[in-house]
Steps between C-alpha positions, in 0.01 A plus 500: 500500500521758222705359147785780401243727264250549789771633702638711244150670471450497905863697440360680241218592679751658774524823273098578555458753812188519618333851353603758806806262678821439446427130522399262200263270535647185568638623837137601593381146457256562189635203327253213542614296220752462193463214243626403195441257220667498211524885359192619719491639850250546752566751780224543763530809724287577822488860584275629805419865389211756455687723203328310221793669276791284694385163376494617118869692566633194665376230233589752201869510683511144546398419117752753357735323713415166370573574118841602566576096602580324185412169627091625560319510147186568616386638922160472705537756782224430714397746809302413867405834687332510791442820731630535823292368756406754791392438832087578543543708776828792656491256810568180320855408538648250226564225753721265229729864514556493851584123504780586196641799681760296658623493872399913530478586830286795465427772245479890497280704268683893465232704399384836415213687340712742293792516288834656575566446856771301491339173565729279331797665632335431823389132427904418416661669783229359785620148289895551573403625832328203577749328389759635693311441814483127444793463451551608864340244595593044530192411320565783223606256171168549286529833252280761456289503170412777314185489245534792255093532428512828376377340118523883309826657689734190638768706652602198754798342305688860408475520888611163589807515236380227313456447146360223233306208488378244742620129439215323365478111629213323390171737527722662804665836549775563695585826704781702446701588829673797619643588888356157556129618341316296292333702251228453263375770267325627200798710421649122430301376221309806310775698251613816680357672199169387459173597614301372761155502386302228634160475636377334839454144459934514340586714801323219750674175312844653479490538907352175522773351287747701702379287852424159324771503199768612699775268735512742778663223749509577890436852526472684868305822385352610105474818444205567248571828296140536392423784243385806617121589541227239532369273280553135320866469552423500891168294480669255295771517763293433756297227319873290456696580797476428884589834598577572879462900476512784301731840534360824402766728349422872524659837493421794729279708286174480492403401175701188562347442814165531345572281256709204730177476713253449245744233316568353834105395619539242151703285693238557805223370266692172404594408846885601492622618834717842474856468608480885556583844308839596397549836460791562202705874429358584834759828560860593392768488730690757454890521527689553780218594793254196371233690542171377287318705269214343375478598135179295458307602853443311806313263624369285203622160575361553854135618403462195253603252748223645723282493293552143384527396858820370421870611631762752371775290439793741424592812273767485265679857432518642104852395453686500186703212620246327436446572142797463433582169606179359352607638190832337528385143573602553875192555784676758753411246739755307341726793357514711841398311798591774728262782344231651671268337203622136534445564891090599395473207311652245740277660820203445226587174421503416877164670516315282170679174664394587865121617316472160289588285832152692682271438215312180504502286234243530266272344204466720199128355464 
């Protein structure tokens, strides 16, 4: 049991952040030890890390700290790192993960091998539409989970409508919830402000502490957000969670399609079964006759799901609905359930829970 003047510096030590987050150090867990005796401290931090500038940031802060408390005449700051273990192999999965994820019924990776076409947008309304469809039905009373992956551009949270920081209970994080969602997400814990500028072995621990350092509860379907392109964020995925498919996110053109099939045959080569091909801003329907003109061309989603041997799930129109109510914190599933968008994404989300039911469970080995 700590005396009163190794609480006050545990207190004290509240006002470190962690270089990068908005959250100090204690919260994180990198206390191991305080002591005291007499005028002299001892505090003992463990930090897992491969940014050999961290430790000497973090210890500098934590000294600096320590000569502003008039009852410490003299400090030892003492500092454990150890580097993030990695799996040996991309079809390794972190079985001591798996067993912390919690009563998850299955997970979802959204995917794409490009930037910019709309595949968090799409990742948060195929959520609330699954959702919505469980609730339909007697057995519907686990939530959806969302898993904002995207380490460099967490967009997730200014979707969902939610804002600041996980509660923190032991070495646990807990979700934030919105529309029933649970919600986890970068966008949580790294300052809105600062760079993202981490290396491969940081990118693979955070998602790793994201499945085992996080109290997810019962949760029906997680939807993974994964960045886009390929690379250690979705090896390391793979490597920590049991995932039951992967959906490929495209847009018509063909430089997207190009793209989306060569970033889809990485999930091939880690044994991850493909949920199917989504195909997003498909065509604009325009006012009043509904007819479709597709801005983008035709055809895109179709040709990658042949060529993956996989299905076409659905196409979701160019919609500025949709935008919108992202921006606002409201999914148009949510915002406009009887829009020609919200009725895309519900026949899709029919189509990944109808596609997930036909695959056969698998071992990423």
């Amino acid at each position: 049991m700590k005396n009163s003047i190794e609480t006050k510096i545990e207190d004290a030590l509240r006002s470190v952040q962690y270089p990068g987050f908005s959250r100090d150090i204690v919260s994180f867990g990198l206390i191991r030890d305080i002591q005291v005796e007499e005028s002299n401290a001892t505090v003992q931090l463990d930090i897992t890390t491969t940014d050999s500038d961290i430790p000497l940031k973090i210890k500098n802060s934590v000294e600096a700290i320590l000569a502003e408390i008039p009852e410490i005449k003299k400090a030892d700051v003492r500092v454990s790192v150890t580097k993030p273990k990695v799996a040996e192999s991309p079809g390794t999965p972190d079985m001591q993960a798996q067993d912390q994820l919690g009563d998850v019924d299955q997970i979802i990776a959204i995917a794409s091998g490009k930037g910019g076409v709309g595949k968090s947008t799409f990742a948060v309304n195929l959520a609330c539409a699954i959702q919505l469809l469980q609730e339909e039905t007697p057995s519907g009373n686990k939530p959806v989970g969302i898993m904002d992956c995207d380490i460099y551009g967490p967009s997730v949270p200014l979707m969902m409508g939610i804002s600041g920081q996980p509660e923190v209970e032991g070495n646990q994080l807990h979700p934030l919830e919105n529309f029933g969602i649970k919600v986890m997400s970068m966008g949580f814990l790294v300052d809105e402000d600062a760079p993202v500028v981490w290396r491969g072995p940081m990118i693979m621990k955070t998602i790793q502490q994201f499945a085992q350092n996080v109290q997810w509860g019962g949760i029906s379907t997680l939807i993974v957000d994964l960045p886009p392109g390929t690379g250690d964020a979705q090896l390391s995925l793979v490597q920590t969670l049991p995932l039951a498919g992967a959906v490929i996110v495209t847009t018509p053109q063909k430089a997207a399609v190009n793209v989306a099939r060569r970033g889809a045959r990485m999930f091939d080569k880690v044994n991850v079964p493909l949920v199917g091909v989504a195909e997003n801003m498909s065509y604009l329907e325009m006012p009043g006759s509904g007819e479709k003109n597709h801005i983008f061309g035709k055809g895109g989603g179709a040709e990658t799901a042949n060529a993956l041997q996989t299905r076409l799930l659905g196409q979701v129109p160019l919609d500025s609905a949709i935008r919108q109510g992202c921006d606002l914190g409201v999914p148009i599933v949510l915002g406009q359930p009887e829009s020609s968008s919200t009725f895309a994404f519900m026949s899709l989300a029919k189509q990944v829970l109808s596609s997930l039911k036909d695959l056969k469970p698998t071992q990423n080995t």
